[in-house]
Structures are given as structure tokens and as C-alpha cells.
C-alpha positions as CSV (number, residue, x, y, z in Angstrom):
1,X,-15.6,14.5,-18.2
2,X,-13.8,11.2,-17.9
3,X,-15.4,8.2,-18.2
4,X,-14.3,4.7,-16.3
5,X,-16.8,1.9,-15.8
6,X,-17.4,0.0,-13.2
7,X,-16.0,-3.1,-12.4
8,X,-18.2,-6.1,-11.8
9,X,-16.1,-8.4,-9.1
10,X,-12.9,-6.9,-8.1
11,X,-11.5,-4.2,-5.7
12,X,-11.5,0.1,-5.8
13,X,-8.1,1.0,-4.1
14,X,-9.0,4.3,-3.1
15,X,-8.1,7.3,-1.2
16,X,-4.7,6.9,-2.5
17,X,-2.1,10.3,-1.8
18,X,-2.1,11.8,-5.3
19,X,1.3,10.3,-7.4
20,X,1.0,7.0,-5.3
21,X,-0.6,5.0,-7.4
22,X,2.4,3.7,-9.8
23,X,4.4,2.8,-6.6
24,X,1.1,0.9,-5.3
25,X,0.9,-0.7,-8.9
26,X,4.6,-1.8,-9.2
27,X,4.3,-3.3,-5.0
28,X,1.4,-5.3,-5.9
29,X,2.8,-6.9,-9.2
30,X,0.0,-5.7,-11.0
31,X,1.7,-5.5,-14.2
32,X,1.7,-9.2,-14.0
33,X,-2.1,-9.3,-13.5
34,X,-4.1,-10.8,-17.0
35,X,-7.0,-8.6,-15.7
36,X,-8.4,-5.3,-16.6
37,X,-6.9,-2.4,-14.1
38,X,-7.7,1.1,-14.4
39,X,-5.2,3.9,-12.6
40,X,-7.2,7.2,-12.2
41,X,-4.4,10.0,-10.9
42,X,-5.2,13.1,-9.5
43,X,-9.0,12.4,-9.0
44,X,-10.7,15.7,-7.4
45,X,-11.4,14.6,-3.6
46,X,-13.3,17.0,-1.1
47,X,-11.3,15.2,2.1
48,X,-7.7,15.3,0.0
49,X,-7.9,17.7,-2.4
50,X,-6.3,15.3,-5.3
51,X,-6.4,11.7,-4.7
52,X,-5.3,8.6,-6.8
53,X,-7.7,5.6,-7.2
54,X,-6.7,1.9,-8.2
55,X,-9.6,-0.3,-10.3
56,X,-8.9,-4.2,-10.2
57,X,-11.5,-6.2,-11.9
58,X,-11.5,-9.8,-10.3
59,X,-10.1,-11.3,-7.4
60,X,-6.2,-11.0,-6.9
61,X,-4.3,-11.2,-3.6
62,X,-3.6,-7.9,-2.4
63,X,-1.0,-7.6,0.8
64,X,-2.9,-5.3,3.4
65,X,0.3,-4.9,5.5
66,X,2.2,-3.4,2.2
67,X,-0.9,-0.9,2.1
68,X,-1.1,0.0,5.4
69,X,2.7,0.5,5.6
70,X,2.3,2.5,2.5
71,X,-0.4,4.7,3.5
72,X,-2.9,3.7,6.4
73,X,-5.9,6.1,4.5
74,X,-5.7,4.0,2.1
75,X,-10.0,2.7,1.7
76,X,-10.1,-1.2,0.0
77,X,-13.3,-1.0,-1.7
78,X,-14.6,-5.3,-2.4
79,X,-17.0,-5.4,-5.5
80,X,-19.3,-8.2,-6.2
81,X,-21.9,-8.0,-8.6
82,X,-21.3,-4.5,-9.5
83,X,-22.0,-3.7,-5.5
84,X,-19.5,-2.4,-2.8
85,X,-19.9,-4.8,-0.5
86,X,-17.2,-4.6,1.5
87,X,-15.2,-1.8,3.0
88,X,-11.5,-2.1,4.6
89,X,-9.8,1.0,6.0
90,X,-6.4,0.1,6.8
91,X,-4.5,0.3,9.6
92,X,-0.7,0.6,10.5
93,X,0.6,-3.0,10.6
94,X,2.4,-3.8,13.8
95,X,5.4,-5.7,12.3
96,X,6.8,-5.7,8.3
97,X,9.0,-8.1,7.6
98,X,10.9,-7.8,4.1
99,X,9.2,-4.4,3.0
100,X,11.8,-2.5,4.0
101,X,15.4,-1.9,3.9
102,X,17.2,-1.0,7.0
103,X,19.6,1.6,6.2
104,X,22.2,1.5,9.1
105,X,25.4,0.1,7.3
106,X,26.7,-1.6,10.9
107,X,23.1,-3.8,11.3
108,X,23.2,-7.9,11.2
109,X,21.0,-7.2,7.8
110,X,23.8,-6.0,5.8
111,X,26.2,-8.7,6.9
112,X,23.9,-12.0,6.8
113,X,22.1,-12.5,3.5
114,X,19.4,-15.1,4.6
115,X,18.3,-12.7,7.3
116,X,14.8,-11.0,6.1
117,X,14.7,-6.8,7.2
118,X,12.1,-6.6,9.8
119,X,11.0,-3.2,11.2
120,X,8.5,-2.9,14.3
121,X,6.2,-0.2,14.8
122,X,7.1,1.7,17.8
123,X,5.4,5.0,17.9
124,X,2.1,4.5,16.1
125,X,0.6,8.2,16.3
126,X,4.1,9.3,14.3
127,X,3.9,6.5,11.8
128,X,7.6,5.8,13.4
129,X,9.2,2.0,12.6
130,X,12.3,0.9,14.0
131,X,14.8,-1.9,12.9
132,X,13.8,-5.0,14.5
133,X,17.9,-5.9,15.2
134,X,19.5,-2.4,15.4
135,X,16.7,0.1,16.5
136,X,17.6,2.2,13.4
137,X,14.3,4.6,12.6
138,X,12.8,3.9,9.2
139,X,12.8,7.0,7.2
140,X,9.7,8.1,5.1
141,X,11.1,9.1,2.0
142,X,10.6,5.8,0.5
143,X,7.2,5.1,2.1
């Protein structure tokens, strides 16, 4: 059986979808981070199945939008004192701005470099996100 501690002040980035975690890890910069963090892939999960799990010890900025938009299951466990005590589900952000490229080759954000790529969720129950300028649909595949 494996063995990871437990982290005394920090956050438990859980319930990720298994093979998520390095794209969570890269997003968030955390190769940057001077702290200890601990990537468990494939963890066994009776709700999931497999599930990857992200261990930061201390506290670091972590961008809830970027989560949500990544994967809204996505659990933010806080840790202080070796105790849970806080925990943030995530929700579907109602606006990203800069997360995203849009795709469409004829939209303002291809011409005008300044201009920051804004999507707006527009369907919420089909996780659907449409260009802010040109109503192009956000596809998935790089969610």
C-alpha cells in the first residue's frame, strides 16, 4: 500500500478525473511552487472509479475559476493544523476571461492582440461556453 502523509497547512485538490492532474499542475504553476506537492494518479474512488488527487503543503493562490472551468467536481480540501477545515466544491464560473482560446479564425480575437479571449457560459447543464465576441461554442477537447 502506498504511503503519503498528511499535510499540516495547505490544500487536498481532490476528486480530480483520473489523468487530470498534470494539466491541473502545469495551470496552477505549481512547478514554480518552493513547497512540498504530492500528485496521487489513479487513486481508487467508490463515486469515480479512478480519481487523481493534488497535495499542496502551505498556502498558495489557487484560481477557482480555472478549476471550475476545468472540472466543476473538482472538491478543494483547506488544511490547517493537520484538520480539514474547510471544504469548496466548485461550481461552473459564469465568465473566463483569458483561459481559453477561441477557435473561429474570422473573430476580433485573432485580429487584435491586446484583446483578452473571453467565453461566457451559456448553457450551464451542458457545460456549453460561447465566445464572448463571436458566439463560437468552446469545444471540450482541451478542457
Amino acid at each position: 500500500m502506498l504511503n503519503i502523509s498528511g499535510i499540516e497547512n495547505g490544500y487536498v485538490i481532490d476528486h480530480i478525473q483520473a489523468g487530470k492532474s498534470l494539466v491541473i499542475y502545469n495551470l496552477l504553476n505549481l512547478a514554480e511552487y518552493d513547497g512540498q506537492v504530492a500528485i496521487i494518479k489513479n487513486a481508487r474512488s467508490k463515486k469515480q472509479g479512478l480519481k487523481d488527487i493534488i497535495k499542496i503543503e502551505g498556502l498558495v493562490d489557487i484560481d477557482l475559476n480555472l478549476l471550475g472551468f476545468l472540472d466543476d467536481n473538482i472538491t478543494i480540501n483547506v488544511i490547517k493544523n493537520g484538520e480539514i477545515i474547510e471544504k469548496r466544491k466548485l461550481t461552473l464560473p459564469e465568465k473566463i476571461i483569458g483561459l481559453a482560446k477561441c477557435r473561429n479564425p474570422r473573430c476580433i480575437t485573432s485580429v487584435e492582440q491586446g484583446l483578452k479571449h473571453e467565453f461566457i457560459l451559456t448553457d450551464p447543464e451542458n457545460k456549453v461556453y460561447r465566445c464572448r465576441y463571436c458566439e463560437e461554442k468552446y469545444e471540450e477537447e482541451n478542457r
